[in-house]
N, C-alpha and C positions, 0 to 999 in steps of 0.2 A: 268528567266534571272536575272544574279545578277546586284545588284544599287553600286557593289562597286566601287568608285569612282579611276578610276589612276590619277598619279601626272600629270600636265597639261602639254596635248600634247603627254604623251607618249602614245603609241603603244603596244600592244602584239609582242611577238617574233614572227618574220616570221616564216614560215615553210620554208623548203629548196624549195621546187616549190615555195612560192611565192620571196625568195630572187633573184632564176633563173629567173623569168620574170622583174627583178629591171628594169626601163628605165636610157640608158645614162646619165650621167650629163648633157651635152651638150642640148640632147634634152628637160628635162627639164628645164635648165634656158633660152629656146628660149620659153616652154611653159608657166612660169612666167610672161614673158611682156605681154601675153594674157589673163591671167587673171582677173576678173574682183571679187575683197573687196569692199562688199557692206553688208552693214547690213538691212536686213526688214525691213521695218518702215510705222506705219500706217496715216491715212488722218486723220482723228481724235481721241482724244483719248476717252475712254468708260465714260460713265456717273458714272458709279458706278462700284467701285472692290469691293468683299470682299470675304474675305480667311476665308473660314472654317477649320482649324487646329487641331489636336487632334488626339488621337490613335485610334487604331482599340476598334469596339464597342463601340461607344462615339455618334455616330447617327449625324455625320456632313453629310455624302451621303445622309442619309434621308433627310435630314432638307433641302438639295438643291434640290434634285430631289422632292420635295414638292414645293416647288419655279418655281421649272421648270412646272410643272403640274399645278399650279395656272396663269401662263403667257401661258403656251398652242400655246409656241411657242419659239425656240431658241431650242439648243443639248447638248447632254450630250457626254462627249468624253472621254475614258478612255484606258489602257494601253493594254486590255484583250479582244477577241473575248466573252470571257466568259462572261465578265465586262459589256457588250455591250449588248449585249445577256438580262440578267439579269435586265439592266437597262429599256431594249426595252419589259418585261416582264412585271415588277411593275409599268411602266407608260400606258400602254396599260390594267390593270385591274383600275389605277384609273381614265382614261379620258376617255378608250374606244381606241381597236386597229387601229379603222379608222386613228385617229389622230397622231400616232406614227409609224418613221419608224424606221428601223435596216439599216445602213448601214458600211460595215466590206470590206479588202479585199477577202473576200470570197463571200457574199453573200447583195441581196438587197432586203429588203421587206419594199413596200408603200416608196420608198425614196423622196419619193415630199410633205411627210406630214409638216406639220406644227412644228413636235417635230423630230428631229433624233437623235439615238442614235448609238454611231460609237463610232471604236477606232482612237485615236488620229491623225493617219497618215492619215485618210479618212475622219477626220473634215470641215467642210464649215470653209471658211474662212471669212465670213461673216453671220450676223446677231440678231436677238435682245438679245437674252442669249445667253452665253456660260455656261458649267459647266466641268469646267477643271480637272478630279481626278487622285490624285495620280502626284501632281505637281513637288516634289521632284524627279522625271523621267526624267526631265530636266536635271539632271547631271546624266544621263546614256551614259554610252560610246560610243553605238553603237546604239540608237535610242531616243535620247535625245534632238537631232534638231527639233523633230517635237513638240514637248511642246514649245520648243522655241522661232518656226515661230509662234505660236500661242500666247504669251506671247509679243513677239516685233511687229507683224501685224495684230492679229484677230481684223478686224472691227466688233467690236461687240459691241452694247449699254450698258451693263452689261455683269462681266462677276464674277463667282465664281471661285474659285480657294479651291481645298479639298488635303488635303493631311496632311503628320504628319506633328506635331508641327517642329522637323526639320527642315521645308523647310523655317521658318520666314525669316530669310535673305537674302534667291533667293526670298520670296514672295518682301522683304521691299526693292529692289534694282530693280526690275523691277515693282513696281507701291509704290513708295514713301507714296503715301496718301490714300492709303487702307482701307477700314473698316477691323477691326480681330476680329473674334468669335470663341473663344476655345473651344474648347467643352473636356467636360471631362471623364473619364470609367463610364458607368452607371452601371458596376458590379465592386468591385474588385477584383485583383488574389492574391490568396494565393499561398505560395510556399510547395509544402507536402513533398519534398525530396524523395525519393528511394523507385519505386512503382514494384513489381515483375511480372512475366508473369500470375502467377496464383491468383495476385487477382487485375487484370484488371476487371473493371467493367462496363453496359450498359453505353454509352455516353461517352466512353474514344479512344481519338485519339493520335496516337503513330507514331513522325517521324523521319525514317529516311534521310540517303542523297543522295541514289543512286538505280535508279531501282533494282538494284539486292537486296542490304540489304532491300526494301520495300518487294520484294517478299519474302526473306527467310524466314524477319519478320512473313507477313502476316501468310506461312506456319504454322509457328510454333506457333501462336494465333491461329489457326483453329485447334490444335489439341485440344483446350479448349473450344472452340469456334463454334462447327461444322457448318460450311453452313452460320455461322453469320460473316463473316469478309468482311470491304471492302474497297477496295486498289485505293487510288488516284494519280497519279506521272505522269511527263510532259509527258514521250512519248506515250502518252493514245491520242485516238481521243477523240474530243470533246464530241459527243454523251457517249462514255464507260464513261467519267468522270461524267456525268450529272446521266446516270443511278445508278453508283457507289454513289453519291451524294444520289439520291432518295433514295438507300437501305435502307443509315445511316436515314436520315430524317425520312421515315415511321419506323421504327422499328425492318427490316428485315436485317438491321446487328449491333450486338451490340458493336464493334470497327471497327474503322475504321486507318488502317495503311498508312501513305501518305508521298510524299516531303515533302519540302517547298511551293511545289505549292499551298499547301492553305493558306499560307501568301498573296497569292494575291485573294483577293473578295469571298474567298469560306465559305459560310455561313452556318455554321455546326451545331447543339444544343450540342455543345463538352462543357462537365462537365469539364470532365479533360484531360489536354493536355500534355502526357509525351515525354522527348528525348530521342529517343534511343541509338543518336550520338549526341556529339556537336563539332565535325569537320567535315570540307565536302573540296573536290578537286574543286578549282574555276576555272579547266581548266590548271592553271598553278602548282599549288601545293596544299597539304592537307595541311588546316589551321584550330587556331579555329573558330569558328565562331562568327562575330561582336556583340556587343552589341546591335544594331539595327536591326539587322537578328534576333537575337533572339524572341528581343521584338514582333517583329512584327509578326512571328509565334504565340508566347505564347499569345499572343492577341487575339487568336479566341477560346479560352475558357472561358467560360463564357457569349456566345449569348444573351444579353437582350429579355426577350419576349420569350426565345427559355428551359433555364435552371435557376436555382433560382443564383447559381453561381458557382467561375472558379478554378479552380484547375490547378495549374502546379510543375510539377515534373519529373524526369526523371527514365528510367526503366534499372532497374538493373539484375543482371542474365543471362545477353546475353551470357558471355565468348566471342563474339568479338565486341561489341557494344563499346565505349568508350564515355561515358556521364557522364560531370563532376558537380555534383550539384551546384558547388560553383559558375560556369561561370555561369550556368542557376540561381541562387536565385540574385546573384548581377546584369544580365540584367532586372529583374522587376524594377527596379527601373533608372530612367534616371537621368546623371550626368553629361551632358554637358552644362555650358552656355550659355544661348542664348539671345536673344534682349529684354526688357522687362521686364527682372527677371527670364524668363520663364528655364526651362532647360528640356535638348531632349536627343535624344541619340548618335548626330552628328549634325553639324552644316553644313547644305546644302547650299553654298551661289555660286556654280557657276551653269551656263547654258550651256549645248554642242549646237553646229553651224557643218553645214555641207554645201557645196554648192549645188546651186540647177545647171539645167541644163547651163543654163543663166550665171553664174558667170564664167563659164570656156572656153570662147572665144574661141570656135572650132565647125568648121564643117562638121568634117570626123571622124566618128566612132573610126580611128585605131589611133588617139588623145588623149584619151580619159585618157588612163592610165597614159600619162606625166602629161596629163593637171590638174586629181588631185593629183598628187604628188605635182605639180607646187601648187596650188593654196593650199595645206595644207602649204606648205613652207613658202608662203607668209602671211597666215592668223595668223599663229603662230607668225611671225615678225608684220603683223601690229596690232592685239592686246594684244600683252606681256604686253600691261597697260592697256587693259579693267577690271573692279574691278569684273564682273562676268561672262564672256565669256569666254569658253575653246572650241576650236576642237576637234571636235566629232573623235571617229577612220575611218578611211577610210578603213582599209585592208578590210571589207567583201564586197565592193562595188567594191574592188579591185578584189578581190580574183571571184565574180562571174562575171567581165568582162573580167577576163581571161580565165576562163573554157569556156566563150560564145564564144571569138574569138578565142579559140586552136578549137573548135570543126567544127568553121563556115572554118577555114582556111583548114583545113582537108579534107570537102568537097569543095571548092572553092565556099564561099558563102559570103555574106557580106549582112547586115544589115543598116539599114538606122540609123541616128543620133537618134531618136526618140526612135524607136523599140528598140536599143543597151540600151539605158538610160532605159527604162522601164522596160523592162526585169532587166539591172544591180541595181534597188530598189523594186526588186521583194519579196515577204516575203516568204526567202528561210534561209536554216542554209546549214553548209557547205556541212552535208549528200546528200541536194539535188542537188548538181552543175550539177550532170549527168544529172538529169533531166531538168535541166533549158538548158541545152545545146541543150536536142533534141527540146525543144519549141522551142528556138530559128533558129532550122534548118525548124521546121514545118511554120513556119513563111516564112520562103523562099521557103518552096514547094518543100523541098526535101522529094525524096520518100521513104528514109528508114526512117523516121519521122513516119509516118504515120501507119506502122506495130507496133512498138515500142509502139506508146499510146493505141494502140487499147488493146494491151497484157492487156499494165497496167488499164485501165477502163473495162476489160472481168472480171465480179466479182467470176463469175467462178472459176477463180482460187483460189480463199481466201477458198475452202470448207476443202480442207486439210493441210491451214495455217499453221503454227506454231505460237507461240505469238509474236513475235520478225517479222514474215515476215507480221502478221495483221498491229501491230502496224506503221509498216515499207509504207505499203499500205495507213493508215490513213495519216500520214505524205502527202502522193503523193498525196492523193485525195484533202488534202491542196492548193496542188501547183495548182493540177488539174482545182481546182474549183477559183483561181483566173487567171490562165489564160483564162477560159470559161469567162468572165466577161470582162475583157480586147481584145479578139479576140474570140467570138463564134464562134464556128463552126472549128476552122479553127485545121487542123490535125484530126478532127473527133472529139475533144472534146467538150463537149456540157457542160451548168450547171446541166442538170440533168443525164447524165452519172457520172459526179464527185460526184454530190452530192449521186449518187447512192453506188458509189467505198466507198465514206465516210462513210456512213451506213452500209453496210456489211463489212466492215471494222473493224468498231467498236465492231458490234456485235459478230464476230471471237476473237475479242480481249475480251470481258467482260468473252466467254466461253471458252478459250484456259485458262484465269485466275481462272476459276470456278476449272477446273484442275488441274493446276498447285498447287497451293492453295490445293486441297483436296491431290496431291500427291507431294509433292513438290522434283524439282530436283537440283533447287538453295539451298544453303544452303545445302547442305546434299549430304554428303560424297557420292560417286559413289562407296566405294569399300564395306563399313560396312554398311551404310545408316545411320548415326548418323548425328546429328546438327555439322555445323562445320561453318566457316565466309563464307559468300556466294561468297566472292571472290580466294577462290580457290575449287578445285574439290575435295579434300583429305584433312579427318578431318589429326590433330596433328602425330597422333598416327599411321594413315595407310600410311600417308606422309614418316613417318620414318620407318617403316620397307619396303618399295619401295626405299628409295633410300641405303637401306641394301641390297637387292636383286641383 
């Protein structure tokens, strides 16, 4: 998920289906006088703040989850199932797993311990530590209120705050009297300029920006490379990415080709970190990519403790790759002014809000969508003068309480005010609406519900997968496994049928890539079989004598 930031208050372009479902005018400003502008606010405030700031590699995460593990009590709360995961890992080898739990929208182990580690949305909102990472998330568009509510209501006696130096002026406007501890690169990065396919070497990680050029990539490193390549990119189930992860770590692949996802927490022994791209499609258009995007990527070469040091450069020789050395050498270096002297590579100084249940004065399900139209309308109007609050977007809360009640009104069902809300902040993307729709019918006890989940948790199916239909299933097993948790049992889905669907899942997917990898069909011309840009099917040359034919 990208941290770029929109100008405040705007919106992505609707799609035509969501402009079709607009509410009247009318009924939104009758929905206005019901709503309820209130800002979180806590009973008292925390004895001690302090912001650990600083870039990737610089040992701020340690230095608090060390903190956390000497107090042996309070949570760690971060952006990532992975993050969470990870955290619920290294505190459970130094206190002892009795004392730590994991808790995630997917899953919960020991959550009554003394220590939890959770992603942000699933935080207590109380108690003696907090350890907030990745604070800078706060001005995300589309999940940025949950840092928020934490930041303006966690009752907590201390509370740390981690994240990049960036964030000092959302840290300095939500807690004025702060302690700050910078921390700084325990390695440097070097910049090496223009590294080739053939003298990539063990501990070199190469990214691009979209599963296909990840795949085509990896392809064509594996023909130098055999059996030693391994491929990390979001639409991977959690488990494929962890195993992929392992490979690199023990030795059993000596590059590893990935997103941006390992800009987020993924802890690699990467020597050297090349671009194969530095433009990426942010949904709305191909652009370059930020000087912060960069940074934060090229920050995980050079692991302290992991490699002696970092190397970053970009790989040349693709014929469709486009990586530009000069945007990649001038992001090493940060150039934005910030509070203090200090300088980052953007100045983070706002917070996204969103409403909760509570704020939007209604008690009938088919409300729901004036009421936050209403209540974004109003929030805009009354803090156009707050110095750091912006409104978070609403369209995907929009967007999945549409798919809930097209699908509920089809079969003549309706859902209670609770169940509609729950389901509509459910951690879904737009792929899954179909599936949020049948939960939603399973919930009401209709019977074609009930066929439909079973299909999808039969792991049966996955033996003759494709990579695209595994990966596709991991996603579900997502959904899967947070609806089990929220309604067990109900439609026949259970935690351990999901969690079963997630695991073969995964494993379809690490081997469908073992494949694909050793023969590759991405990237490579269907008609001569040569290297060509993985987004089309026909290199240059067989393009044009097809559209001669």
């Amino acid at each position: 998920m990208s941290n770029r930031r929109p100008a405040r208050g705007r919106q992505k372009r609707p799609s035509r289906s969501t402009r079709a479902h607009r509410r009247p005018v009318q009924q939104v400003r009758e929905a206005e006088r019901k709503v309820s502008i209130t800002l979180p606010s806590r009973h008292s405030e925390p004895e001690r703040v302090v912001a650990h700031l600083g870039p990737t590699n610089s040992g701020k995460t340690h230095a608090a989850l060390e903190e956390l593990a000497d107090k042996r009590a309070g949570v760690y709360a971060g952006p990532l199932r992975m993050l969470a995961q990870e955290a619920h890992r290294r505190l459970g080898q130094w206190i002892g797993a009795e004392h730590v739990g994991l808790v995630t929208g997917e899953e919960r182990v020991n959550e009554r311990a003394p220590v939890i580690c959770s992603t942000v949305e699933m935080a207590p909102l109380a108690g003696p530590l907090l350890v907030l990472d990745e604070v800078q998330w706060a001005d995300d568009a589309e999940r940025g209120s949950a840092w928020t509510r934490l930041l303006l209501s966690g009752e907590y006696q201390e509370i740390l705050l981690l994240g990049a130096l960036d964030a000092l002026p959302l840290v300095d406007r939500a807690f004025p009297e702060r302690e700050l501890k910078v921390f700084e690169r325990k390695l440097p990065l070097e910049f090496v300029g223009a590294r080739t396919l053939r003298s990539l070497t063990k501990g070199t990680v190469v990214v691009a920006f979209s599963r296909r050029a990840v795949l085509a990539l990896a392809g064509e490193v594996n023909r130098l490379h055999p059996g030693r390549v391994a491929v990390l990119y979001g639409a991977m189930p959690l488990s494929s990415r962890r195993e992929e992860i392992e490979r690199f770590l023990s030795g059993a692949a000596d590059v590893c080709v990935a997103t941006d996802v390992i800009g987020h927490g993924v802890n690699l022994p990467c020597e050297t970190l090349l671009f194969a791209e530095t433009t990426k499609f942010d949904g709305e258009e191909r652009r370059d990519l930020l000087p912060w995007e960069l940074a934060q990527i090229a920050g995980r070469a050079g692991r302290f403790g992991l490699v002696e040091r970092g190397h970053v450069g970009v790989l040349a020789g693709l014929g469709w790759g486009t990586a530009s050395p000069e945007l990649v050498e001038s992001a090493l270096e940060p150039h934005v002014p910030l509070p203090g002297g200090f300088r980052g590579y953007r100045a983070v100084d706002e917070a996204r809000i969103r409403p909760l249940l509570a704020d939007l004065g209604v008690d009938d399900p088919r409300q729901l969508d004036a009421a936050l139209v209403a209540w974004h309308r109003v929030a805009l109007r009354e803090w156009a003068h707050e110095s750091w609050l912006a409104v978070e977007s609403l369209q995907p809360l929009r967007l999945r309480l549409q798919a809930i009640q097209r699908r509920l009104g089809e079969r003549g069902h309706a859902l209670s005010l609770a169940d509609t809300w729950k389901l509509v902040n459910a951690p879904v993307d737009e792929d899954g609406l179909e599936l949020l729709a049948t939960l939603a019918l399973a919930i009401t006890g209709d019977r074609i519900a009930r066929p439909q989940l079973a299909f999808l948790l039969d792991v049966a199916r996955l033996r003759a997968a494709s990579l695209e239909d595994a990966e596709r299933a991991g996603r579900e097993a997502s959904i899967l496994r947070w609806f089990a948790l929220q309604y067990s049992g109900v439609g026949g889905v259970t935690i351990e049928r999901a969690a079963a669907l997630e695991e073969t899942a995964a494993a379809r997917v690490v081997a469908r890539l073992r494949v694909e990898i050793g023969s590759p069909t991405i990237g490579r011309c269907r008609s001569c079989g040569r290297s060509c840009a993985p987004w089309f099917p026909l290199c240059d040359r067989c393009a044009g004598i097809a559209s001669r034919s």
